[in-house]
C-alpha positions in Angstrom: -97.4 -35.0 -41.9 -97.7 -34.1 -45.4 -97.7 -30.3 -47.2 -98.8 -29.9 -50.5 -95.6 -29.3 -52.2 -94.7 -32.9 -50.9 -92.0 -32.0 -48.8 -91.6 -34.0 -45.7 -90.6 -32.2 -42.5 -89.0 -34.4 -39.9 -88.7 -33.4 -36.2 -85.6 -35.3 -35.4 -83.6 -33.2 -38.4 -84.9 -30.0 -37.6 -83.7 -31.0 -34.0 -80.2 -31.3 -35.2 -80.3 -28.6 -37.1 -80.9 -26.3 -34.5 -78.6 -27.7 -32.2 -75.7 -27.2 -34.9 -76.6 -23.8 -35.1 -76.7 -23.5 -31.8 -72.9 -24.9 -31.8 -72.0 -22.7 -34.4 -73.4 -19.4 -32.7 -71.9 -20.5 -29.5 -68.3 -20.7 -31.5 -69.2 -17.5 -33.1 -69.5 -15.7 -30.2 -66.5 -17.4 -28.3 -64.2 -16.6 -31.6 -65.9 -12.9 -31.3 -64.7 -12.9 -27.4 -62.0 -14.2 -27.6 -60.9 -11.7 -30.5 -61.8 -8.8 -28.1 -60.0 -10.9 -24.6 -56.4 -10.4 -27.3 -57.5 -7.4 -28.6 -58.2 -5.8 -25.0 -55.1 -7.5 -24.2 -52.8 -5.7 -26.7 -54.7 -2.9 -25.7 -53.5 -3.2 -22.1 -50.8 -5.0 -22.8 -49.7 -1.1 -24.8 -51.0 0.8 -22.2 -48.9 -0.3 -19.7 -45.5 -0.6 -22.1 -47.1 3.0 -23.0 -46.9 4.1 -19.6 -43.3 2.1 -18.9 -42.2 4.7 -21.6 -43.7 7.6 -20.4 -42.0 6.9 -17.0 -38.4 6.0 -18.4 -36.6 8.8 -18.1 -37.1 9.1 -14.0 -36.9 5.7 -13.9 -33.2 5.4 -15.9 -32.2 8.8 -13.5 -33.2 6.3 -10.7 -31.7 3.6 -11.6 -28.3 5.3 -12.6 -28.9 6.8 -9.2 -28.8 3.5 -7.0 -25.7 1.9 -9.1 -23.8 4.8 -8.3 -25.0 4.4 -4.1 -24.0 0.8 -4.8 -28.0 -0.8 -5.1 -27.3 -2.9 -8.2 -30.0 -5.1 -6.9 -32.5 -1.9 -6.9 -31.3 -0.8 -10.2 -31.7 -4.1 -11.6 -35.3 -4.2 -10.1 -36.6 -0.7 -11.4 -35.0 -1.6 -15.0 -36.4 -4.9 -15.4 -39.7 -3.8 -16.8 -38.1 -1.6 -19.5 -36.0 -4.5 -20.2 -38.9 -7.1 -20.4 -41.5 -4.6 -22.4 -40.1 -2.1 -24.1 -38.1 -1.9 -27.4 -37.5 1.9 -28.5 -34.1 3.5 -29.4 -34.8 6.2 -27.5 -34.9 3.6 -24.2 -33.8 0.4 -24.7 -30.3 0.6 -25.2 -30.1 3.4 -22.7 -31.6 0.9 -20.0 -29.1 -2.4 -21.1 -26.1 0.0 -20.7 -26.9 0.8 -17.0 -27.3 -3.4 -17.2 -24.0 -3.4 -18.9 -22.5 -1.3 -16.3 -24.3 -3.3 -13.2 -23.3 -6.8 -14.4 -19.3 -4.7 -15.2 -19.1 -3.8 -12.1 -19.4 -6.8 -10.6 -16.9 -8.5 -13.0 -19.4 -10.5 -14.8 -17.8 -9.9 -17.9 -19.4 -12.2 -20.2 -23.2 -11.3 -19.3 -21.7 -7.6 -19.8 -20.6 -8.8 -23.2 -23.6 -10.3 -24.2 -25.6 -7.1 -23.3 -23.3 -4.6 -25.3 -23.5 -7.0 -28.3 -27.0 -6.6 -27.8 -27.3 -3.4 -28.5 -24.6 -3.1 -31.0 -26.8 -5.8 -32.9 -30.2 -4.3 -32.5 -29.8 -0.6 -31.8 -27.0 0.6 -34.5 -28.9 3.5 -35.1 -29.2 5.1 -31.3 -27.1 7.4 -29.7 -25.5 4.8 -27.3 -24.6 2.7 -29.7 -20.7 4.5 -30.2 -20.9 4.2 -26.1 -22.0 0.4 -25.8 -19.3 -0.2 -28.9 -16.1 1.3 -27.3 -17.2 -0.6 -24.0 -16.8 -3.8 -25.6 -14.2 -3.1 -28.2 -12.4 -2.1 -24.4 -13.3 -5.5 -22.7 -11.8 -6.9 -26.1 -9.0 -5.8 -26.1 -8.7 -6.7 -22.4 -9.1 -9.9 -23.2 -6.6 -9.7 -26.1 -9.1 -10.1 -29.2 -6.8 -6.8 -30.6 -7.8 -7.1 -34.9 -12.0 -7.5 -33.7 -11.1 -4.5 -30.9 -9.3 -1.7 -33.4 -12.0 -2.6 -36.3 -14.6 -2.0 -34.0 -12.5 1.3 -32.8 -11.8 2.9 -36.4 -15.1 2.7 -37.0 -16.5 4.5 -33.8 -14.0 7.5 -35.0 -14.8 7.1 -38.6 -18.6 7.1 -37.8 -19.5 8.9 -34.2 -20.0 12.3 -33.2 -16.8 14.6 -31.4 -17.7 14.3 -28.1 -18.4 10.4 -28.3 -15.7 9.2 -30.4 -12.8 11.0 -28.0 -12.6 7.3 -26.3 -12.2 5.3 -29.5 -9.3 7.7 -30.4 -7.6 7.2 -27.2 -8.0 3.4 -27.9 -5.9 3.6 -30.9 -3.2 5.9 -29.4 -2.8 3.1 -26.4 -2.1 0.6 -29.4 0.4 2.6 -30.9 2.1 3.6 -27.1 1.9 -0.7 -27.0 3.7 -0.3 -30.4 6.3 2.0 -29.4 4.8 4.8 -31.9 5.2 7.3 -29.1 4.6 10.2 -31.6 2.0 8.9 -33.3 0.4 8.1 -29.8 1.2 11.8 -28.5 -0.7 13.0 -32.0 -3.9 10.8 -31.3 -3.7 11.7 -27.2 -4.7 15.7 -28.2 -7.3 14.7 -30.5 -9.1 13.0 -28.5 -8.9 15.7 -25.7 -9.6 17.9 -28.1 -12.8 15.8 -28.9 -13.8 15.0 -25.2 -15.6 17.5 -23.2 -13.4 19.2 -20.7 -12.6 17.2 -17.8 -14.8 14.4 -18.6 -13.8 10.7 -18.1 -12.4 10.7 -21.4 -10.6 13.4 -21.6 -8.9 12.8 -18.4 -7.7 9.3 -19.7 -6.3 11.0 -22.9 -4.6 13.7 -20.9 -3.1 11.2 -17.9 -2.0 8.3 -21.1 -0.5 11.9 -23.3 1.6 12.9 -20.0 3.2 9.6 -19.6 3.9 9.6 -23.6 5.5 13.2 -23.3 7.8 12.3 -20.5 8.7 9.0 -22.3 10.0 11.3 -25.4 11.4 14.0 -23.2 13.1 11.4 -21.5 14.0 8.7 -24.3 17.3 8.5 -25.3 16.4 8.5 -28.6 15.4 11.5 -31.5 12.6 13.1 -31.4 10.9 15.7 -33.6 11.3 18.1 -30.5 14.4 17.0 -29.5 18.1 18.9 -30.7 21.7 18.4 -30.7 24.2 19.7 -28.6 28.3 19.0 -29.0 30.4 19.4 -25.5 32.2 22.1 -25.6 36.0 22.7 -23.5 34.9 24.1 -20.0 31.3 22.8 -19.9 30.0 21.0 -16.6 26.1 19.4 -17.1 25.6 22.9 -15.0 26.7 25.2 -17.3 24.9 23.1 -20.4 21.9 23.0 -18.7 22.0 27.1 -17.5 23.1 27.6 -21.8 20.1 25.5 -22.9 17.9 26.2 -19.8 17.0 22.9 -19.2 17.1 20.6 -16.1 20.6 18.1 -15.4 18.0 16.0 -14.6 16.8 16.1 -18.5 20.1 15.5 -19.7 21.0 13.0 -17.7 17.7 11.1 -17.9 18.1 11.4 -21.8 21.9 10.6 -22.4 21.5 7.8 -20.5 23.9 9.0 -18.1 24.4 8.1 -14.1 27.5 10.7 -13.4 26.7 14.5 -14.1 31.3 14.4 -14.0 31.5 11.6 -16.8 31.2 14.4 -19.8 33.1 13.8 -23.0 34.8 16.3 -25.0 32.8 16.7 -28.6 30.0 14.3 -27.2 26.7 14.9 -29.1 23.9 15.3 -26.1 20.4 15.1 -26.6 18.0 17.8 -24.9 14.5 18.8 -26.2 14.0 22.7 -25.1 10.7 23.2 -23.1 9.2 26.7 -21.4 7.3 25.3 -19.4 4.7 27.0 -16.6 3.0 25.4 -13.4 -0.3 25.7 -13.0 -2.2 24.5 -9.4 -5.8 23.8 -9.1 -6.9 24.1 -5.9 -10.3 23.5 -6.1 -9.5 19.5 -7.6 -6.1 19.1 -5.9 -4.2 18.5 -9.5 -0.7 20.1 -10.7 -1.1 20.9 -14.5 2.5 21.3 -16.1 2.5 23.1 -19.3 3.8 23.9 -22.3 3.8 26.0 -25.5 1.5 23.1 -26.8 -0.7 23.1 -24.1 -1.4 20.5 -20.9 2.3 18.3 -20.9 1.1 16.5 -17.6 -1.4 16.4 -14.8 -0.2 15.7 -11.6 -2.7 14.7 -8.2 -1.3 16.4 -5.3 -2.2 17.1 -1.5 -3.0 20.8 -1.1 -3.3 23.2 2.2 -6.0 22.1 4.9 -8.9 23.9 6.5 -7.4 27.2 7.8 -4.1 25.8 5.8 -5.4 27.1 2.5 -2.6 27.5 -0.5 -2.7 30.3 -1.1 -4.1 32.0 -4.6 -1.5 34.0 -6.6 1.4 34.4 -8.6 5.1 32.8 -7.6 8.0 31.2 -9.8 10.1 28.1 -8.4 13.7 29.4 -6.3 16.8 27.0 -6.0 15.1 23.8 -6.2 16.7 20.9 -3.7 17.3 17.2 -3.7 16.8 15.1 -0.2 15.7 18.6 2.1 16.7 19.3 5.5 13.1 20.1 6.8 13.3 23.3 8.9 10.3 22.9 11.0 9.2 26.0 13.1 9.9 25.2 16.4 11.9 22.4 16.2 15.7 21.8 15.3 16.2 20.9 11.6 14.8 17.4 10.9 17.3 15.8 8.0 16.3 13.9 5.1 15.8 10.4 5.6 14.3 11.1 8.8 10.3 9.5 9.6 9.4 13.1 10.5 10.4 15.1 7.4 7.4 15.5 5.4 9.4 17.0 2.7 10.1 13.8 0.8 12.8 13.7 -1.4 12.6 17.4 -3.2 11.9 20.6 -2.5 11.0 23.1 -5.2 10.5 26.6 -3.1 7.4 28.9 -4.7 9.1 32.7 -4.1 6.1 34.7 -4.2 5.8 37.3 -7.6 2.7 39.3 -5.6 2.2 41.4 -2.3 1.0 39.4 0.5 1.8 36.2 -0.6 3.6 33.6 2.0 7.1 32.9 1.5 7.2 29.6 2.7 5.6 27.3 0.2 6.9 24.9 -1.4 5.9 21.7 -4.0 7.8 18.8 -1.9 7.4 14.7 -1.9 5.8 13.2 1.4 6.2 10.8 3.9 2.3 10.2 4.0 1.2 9.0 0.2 -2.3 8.5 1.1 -2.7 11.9 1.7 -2.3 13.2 -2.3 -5.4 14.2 -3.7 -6.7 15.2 -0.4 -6.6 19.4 1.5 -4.0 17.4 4.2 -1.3 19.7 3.8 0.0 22.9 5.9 -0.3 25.2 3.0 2.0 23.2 0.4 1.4 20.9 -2.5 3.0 17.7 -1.7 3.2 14.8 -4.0 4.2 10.8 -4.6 7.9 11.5 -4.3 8.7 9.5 -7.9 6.5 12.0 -9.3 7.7 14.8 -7.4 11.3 13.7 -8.6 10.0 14.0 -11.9 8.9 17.2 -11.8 12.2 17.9 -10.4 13.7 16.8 -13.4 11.3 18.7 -15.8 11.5 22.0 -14.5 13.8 25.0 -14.2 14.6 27.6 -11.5 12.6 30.4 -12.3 9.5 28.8 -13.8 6.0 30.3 -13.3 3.7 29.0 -10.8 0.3 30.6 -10.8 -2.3 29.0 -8.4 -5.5 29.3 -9.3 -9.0 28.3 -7.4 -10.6 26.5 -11.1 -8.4 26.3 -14.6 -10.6 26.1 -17.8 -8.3 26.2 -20.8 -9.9 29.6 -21.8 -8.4 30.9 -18.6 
């Protein structure tokens, strides 16, 4: 069939023609569904990370809750969708230091490696960062990496705030204790428990590593910028040096080195560092805090009065202290030291009451029953490990101040 412009239309073409279209519509609208399948997709696939988010913080409480009971398993379960979706600050590296801690506490120390690195890598802006860097600067220097550990230390106290960079600080004072820079290690101990919140983890590692530092220089043989001189005199006894000075024998001998209090020289130089030191007892966490004019010297855990047993609150100072006790138990002949059934131990410091009403028979002892410190086990006293008991021995003077309080703050 002809038209009058001489164009030819032929059937078969138009055919084709419409079928292509046809195609190309049918692609059309598959590209324009499939666009909106994705885009409903991110939509949703937001929603729910949206959501995730929205839910986190119960869900991290949660999950920091069942790693404490001991459900790793649940922990890991809640977590894993903020691990899998999520990546915000203000989460993520919350959620991989509970992972952190999960796959740490059950000694998987590589995967807990890889997690902290994680975070040090990707989140070096959040606020866990200084916590997830001290962790594994910690498992590296367990391992003995020490240069990659202290780098990563100095910076965490160059860098973090107070609170957070108490445990980097404490870091670096264990390398110089390793070191033998005992005062430099006693210098870096405050600071951090100056930095740390009271009583926190941290500060309770600073103030446990500073008291084994301070008895180290009280006791080392060598100077110390605390220490003094003295020159034995005609007529003086370890007694009557240590009644001049009013320090301990035990500190003289311990720091001169010396195993016979009778083997005194004329004009020998002795060692001694003066101390006025004051007990305090916490009752309400079981701990002995020795102080000085610088503050907390050493912590102590002790084994207090039980239930209807209670030491009692008040004011007392320390009588005539005695090495290896006869224990005179009421209602029973005197039990001597050595014996299974003294619970004195291996001291006895007696705590003469300075108030009305107070009882007039406590006394800080040792104990025959070590798995009992820490714990209200006693009949009123506080008993100790008897090596630490012994060292107390050695610190203190008759006379000293015990105060016994139910909580101490340092404000009190």
């Amino acid at each position: 069939m002809s038209f009058p412009s001489g164009r030819t239309i032929h059937p078969e073409r138009s055919k084709k023609d419409a079928s292509l279209f046809k195609i190309l519509a049918g692609i059309g609208i598959v590209g324009i569904v499939a666009v909106g399948v994705i885009q409903f997709s991110v939509w949703f696939q937001n929603r729910i990370t949206s959501e995730i988010e929205a839910e986190a913080v119960d869900t991290l409480f949660e999950a920091e809750r069942l790693i404490l009971s001991g459900d790793a398993d649940g922990a890991l379960e809640l977590l894993a969708p903020i691990l899998d979706r999520v990546d915000n600050p203000d989460i993520t590296p919350k959620a991989l230091l509970l992972q952190a801690q999960i796959h740490q506490d059950a000694e998987r120390l590589e995967e807990t490696k890889i997690v902290l690195k994680q975070i040090i890598d990707m989140y070096s802006d959040s606020t866990e960062y200084p916590t997830a860097a001290t962790r594994y600067a910690r498992l590296l220097e367990e391992e003995g990496s020490m240069p990659e550990a202290l780098a990563l230390y100095r910076e965490i106290r160059a860098t973090a705030p107070s609170a957070l960079r108490a445990p980097a600080t404490t870091a670096l004072a264990r390398d110089k204790q390793r070191n033998n820079d005992l005062d430099g290690a006693q210098t870096m101990y405050i600071e951090a428990m100056d930095e740390a919140p009271w009583d926190s983890d941290a500060w309770i590692e600073a103030s446990t590593l500073l008291g084994e530092v301070n008895t180290q220089l009280l006791f080392s043989t060598s100077p110390t910028p605390d220490s003094k001189l003295y020159t034995v005199m005609p007529g003086d006894s370890l007694t009557s040096i240590g009644s001049k000075l009013n320090i301990t024998q035990g500190q003289l001998l311990r720091a001169n080195g010396l195993s016979n209090p009778d083997m005194l020289r004329l004009n020998r130089t002795l060692k001694y560092t003066p101390k006025d030191f004051h007990i305090i007892i916490e009752r309400s966490s079981c701990r002995i805090f020795v102080m000085d004019r610088k503050g907390i010297f050493k912590i102590y855990s002790a084994g207090l009065g039980g239930q209807g047993n209670d030491t009692t609150l008040g004011k007392y100072k320390i009588g005539n202290k005695e090495k290896n006790p006869v224990w005179h138990k009421p209602g029973s002949t005197p039990i001597p030291s050595g014996d299974p059934e003294n619970e004195l131990g291996t001291r006895w410091l007696p705590m003469v009451p300075e108030e009305e009403g107070l009882p007039r028979d406590l006394g800080i002892h040792g104990t025959i029953q070590p798995d009992s410190i820490g714990l209200y086990s006693s009949k009123g006293c506080p008993r100790m490990h008897n090596a630490e008991v012994e060292e107390l021995y050695d610190l203190i003077v008759r006379s000293t101040l015990v105060r016994v309080v139910e909580v101490y703050t340092p404000s009190s």
